[in-house]
Each structure stands twice: as structure tokens, then as C-alpha cells.
C-alpha positions, 0 to 999 in steps of 0.5 A: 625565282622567289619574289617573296621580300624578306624583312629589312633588319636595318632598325636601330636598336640601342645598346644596353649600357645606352638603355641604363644610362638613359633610364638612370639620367631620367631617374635622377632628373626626376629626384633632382626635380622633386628635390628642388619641388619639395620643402626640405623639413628644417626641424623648426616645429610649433611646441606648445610649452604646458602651462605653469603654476605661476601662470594662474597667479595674478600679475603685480599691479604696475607701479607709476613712474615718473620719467617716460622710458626713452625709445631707442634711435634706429641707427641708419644701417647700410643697405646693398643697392638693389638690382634689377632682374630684368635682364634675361638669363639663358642655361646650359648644361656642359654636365653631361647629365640630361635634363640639368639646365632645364631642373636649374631653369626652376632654381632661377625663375624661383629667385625672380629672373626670366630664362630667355633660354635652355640647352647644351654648352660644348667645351671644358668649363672648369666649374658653375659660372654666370657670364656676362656680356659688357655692361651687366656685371652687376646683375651677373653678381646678383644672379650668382649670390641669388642662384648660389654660384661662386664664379661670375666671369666677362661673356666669350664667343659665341655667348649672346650680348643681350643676356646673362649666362649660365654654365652648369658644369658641377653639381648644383 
């Protein structure tokens, strides 16, 4: 009788379409970090304009006059009431794309919230929502108009009551 032990061949190997989707999710959630990391050019450039030959003539002496020039009143302009953002915010990505709450999490802390939290919705969103609980619609719309999210809806179970949601589904 052999007593030798042959080799277990229970390891786990993954697919090949597992392999390139794992591969190309880290690739683009590497660029959409770098994107959201990275200063985009926005063509506005310092261009010195040469000097020109009336520039090397002398200024006309000033003339006097008589009646002082009236500074213009500032009119009282209407200002939004600020809110505060104190309110924690936890993302959930329901993009399927790994990694996208956690690049959007940067977009967030950047316009002055605190993420409480990341990680994974289950269910059908229909597109990008802010979701709050009672109370707190009005840092909901600030958070939507700060983070560039149109649709800011009442909170559902099992969402927390003592923050503010967001629920990626769409493109950023």
C-alpha cells in the first residue's frame, strides 16, 4: 500500500473575465482619483501685453473740479442663509464599479462635510440621491448643490436617522 499524500488541488483560482474586471476596476479608480487629485487647466494663463508707445508719453496733469464724484450706494443684495455642515454624511456606492464611494468620499470632505462612513448600497437606485432623515432637508440641499447631485430625497430603511446619505449609482 502507498502512503505517500498527494497534493490537495482544492485552491481557489479565479476566472479570467474576474481577473480583467478586478484589474480594469482598480485601473479606473486609480484615474478617477488622479482626476479628482489633479487641477484640471482651465486655459486662464498670465500674458504679459508688450508695452506700447503711448506708454512712455506722460499723463496729462489732472484738472480740478469743483464737485466731488458721488460714490455709488451699495445696494442690499439678498444672501442664501448659510447651513451648517456638521451633519455627517455616509457614501454608498450601488455602482457596481469598486472603489467609487470611497474616490466620491474626497469630492465631500473637499466641499466641508465629514463622511461618517463608506460602503455598498443593495437595491435599484435610479440615479445619484442625497437622502435625509427628518429634519435635515436642508443640509440634504446643501449637500446635493455642494457635491453636484440633483436629487435629494426623505431617508428609507434601513438608512441612519442621524445622518445624511448618499447613494451613488450614476456617473460622477
Amino acid at each position: 500500500m502507498d502512503h505517500r499524500r498527494t497534493p490537495s488541488r482544492n485552491a481557489y483560482v479565479p476566472s479570467s473575465w474576474f481577473i480583467v474586471f478586478t484589474v480594469a476596476a482598480l485601473l479606473a479608480a486609480v484615474a478617477g482619483l488622479g482626476w479628482l487629485l489633479i487641477d484640471a487647466d482651465d486655459g486662464s494663463k498670465d500674458t504679459a501685453t508688450p508695452p506700447s508707445a503711448s506708454a512712455t508719453t506722460p499723463a496729462p496733469e489732472p484738472t480740478e473740479t469743483t464737485e466731488p464724484t458721488p460714490t455709488p450706494t451699495p445696494t442690499p443684495t439678498e444672501t442664501e442663509p448659510t447651513v451648517a455642515r456638521d451633519t455627517p454624511v455616509s457614501v454608498l456606492n450601488n455602482t457596481g464599479t469598486p472603489g467609487a464611494a470611497g474616490a466620491f468620499k474626497t469630492k465631500v470632505e473637499d466641499a466641508g462635510w465629514t463622511v461618517g462612513g463608506i460602503g455598498n448600497w443593495q437595491g435599484s437606485i435610479g440615479q445619484n440621491t442625497v437622502y435625509y432623515p427628518e429634519g435635515l432637508q436642508d443640509q440634504a440641499e446643501q449637500l446635493a448643490k455642494d457635491v453636484g447631485i440633483d436629487r435629494v430625497m426623505p431617508r428609507v430603511d434601513p438608512m441612519r436617522t442621524d445622518r445624511l446619505t448618499i447613494i451613488l449609482s450614476g456617473p460622477q
